[in-house]
C-alpha positions as CSV (number, residue, x, y, z in Angstrom):
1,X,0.0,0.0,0.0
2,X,1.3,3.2,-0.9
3,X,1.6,6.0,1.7
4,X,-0.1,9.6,1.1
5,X,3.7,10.8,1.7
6,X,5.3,8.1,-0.9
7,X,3.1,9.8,-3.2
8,X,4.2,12.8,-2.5
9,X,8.0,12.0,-2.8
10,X,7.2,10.5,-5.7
11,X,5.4,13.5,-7.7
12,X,8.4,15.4,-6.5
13,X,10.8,12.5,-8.1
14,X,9.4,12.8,-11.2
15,X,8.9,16.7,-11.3
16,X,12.7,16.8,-10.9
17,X,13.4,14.1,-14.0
18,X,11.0,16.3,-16.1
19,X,12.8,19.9,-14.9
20,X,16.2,18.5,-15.7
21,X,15.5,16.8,-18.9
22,X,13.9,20.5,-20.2
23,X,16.9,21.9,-18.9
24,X,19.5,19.7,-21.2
25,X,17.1,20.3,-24.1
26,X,17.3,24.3,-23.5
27,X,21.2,24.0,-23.1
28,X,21.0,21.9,-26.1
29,X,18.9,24.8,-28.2
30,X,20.3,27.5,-26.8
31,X,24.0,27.6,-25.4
32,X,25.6,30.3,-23.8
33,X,23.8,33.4,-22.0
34,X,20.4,32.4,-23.2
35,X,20.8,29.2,-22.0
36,X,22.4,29.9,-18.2
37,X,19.6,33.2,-17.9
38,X,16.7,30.3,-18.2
39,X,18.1,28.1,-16.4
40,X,19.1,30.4,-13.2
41,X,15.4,31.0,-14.0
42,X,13.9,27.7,-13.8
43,X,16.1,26.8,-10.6
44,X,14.7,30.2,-8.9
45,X,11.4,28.5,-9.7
46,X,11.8,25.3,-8.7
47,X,13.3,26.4,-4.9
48,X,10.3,28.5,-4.4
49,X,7.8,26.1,-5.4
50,X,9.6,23.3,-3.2
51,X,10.3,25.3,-0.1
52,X,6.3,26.0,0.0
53,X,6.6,24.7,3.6
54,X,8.5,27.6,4.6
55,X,5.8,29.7,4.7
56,X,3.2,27.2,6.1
57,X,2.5,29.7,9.2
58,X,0.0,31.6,9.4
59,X,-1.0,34.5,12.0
60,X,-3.8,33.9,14.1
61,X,-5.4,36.3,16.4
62,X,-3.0,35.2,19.5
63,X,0.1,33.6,18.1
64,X,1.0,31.7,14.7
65,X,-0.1,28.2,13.3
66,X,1.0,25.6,10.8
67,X,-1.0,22.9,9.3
68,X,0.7,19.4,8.0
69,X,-1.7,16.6,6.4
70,X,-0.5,14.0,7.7
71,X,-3.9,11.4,6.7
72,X,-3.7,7.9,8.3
73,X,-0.9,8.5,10.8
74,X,-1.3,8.4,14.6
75,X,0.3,9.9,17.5
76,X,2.6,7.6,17.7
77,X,3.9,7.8,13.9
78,X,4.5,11.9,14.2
79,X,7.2,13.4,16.6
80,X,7.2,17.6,16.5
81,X,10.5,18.9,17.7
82,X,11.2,22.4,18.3
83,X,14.5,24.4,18.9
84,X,14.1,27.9,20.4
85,X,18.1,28.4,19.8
86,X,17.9,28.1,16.0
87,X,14.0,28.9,15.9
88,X,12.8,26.4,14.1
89,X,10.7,23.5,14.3
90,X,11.2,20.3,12.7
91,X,8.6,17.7,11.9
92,X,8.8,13.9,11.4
93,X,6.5,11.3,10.0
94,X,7.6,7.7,10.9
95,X,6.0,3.9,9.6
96,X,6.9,0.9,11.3
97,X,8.2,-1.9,8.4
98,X,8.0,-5.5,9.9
99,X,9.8,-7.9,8.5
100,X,10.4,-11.7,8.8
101,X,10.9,-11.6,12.7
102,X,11.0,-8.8,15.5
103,X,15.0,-8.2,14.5
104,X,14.4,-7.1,11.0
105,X,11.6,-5.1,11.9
106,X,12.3,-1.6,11.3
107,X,10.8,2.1,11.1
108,X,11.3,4.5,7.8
109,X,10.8,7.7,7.9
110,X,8.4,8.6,5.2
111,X,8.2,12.5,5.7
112,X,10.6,15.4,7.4
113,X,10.5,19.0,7.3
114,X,12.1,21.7,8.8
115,X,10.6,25.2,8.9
116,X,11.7,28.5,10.9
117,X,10.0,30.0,12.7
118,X,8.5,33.4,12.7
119,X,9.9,36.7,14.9
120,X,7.4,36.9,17.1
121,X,6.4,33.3,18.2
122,X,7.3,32.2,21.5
123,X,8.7,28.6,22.6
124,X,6.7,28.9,26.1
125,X,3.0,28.2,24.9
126,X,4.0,25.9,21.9
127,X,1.1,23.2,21.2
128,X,0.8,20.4,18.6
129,X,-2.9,18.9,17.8
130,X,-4.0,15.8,15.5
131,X,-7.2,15.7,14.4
132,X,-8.7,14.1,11.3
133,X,-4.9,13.4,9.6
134,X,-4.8,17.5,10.3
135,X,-1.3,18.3,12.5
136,X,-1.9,21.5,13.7
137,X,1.5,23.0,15.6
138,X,0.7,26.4,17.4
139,X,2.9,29.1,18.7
140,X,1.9,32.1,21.3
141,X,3.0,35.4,20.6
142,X,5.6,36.7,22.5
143,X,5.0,39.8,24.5
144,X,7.8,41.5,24.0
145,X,7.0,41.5,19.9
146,X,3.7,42.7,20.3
147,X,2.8,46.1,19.2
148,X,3.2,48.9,22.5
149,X,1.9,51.9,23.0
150,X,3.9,55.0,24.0
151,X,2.5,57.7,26.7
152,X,3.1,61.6,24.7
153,X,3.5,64.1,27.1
154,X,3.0,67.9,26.2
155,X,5.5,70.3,27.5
């Protein structure tokens, strides 16, 4: 049975294969300038389509919030790590394999993303939620980023 997340990996597989192949026939048609100016093109492209993730949060009325699909996985298959040093947060998708016997039993990790995370999100009030193959990680706002108002005084 093929995973929601093997499918994914495998889109993205093929998406590669097809980008490179139109890239050899470009350089093929056009060397030189032409050639290197699509191409830096195409790989500007390609990053920002695949790095998507990276902007995943999105502001709610008391903090920030990213969403992950992760359909048909349970608790115990996702692991959300977060490190307030490097702000960012890291999430991991894991299927246990069985083999012939309990030695060759293994688990594969069949998704892993790292995003940052925003200025103003703080590590104390950091929640993660799974609810209809719906990962929902949550970040407070910290106080100290919040908008303040400043007293005038007339002299």
């Amino acid at each position: 049975m093929t995973t929601y997340w093997q499918t994914v990996r495998q889109t993205q597989l093929e998406t590669e294969k097809q980008v490179n192949r139109i890239a050899s026939q470009v350089n093929q048609m056009w060397p030189g300038t032409v050639s290197r100016q699509l191409m830096d093109r195409l790989g500007r492209l390609s990053k920002s389509t695949s790095q998507y993730e990276s902007s995943a949060f999105r502001r709610t009325h008391d903090g920030y919030e990213a969403r992950f699909e992760v359909p048909g996985y349970k608790r115990e298959n996702i692991e959300v790590l977060v490190d307030p040093g490097i702000r960012q947060m890291r999430v991991v998708v894991t299927e246990r394999i069985e083999g012939d016997s309990v030695e060759t039993d293994k688990e594969e990790i069949v998704y892993d993303t790292s995003l940052p995370v925003p200025n103003g999100a703080s590590f104390r009030e950091t929640t993660a939620k799974l609810d209809l193959g719906i990962l929902t990680v949550t970040f407070s706002e910290d106080e100290e980023a919040k908008p303040q108002s400043i007293d005038i005084t007339v002299e």
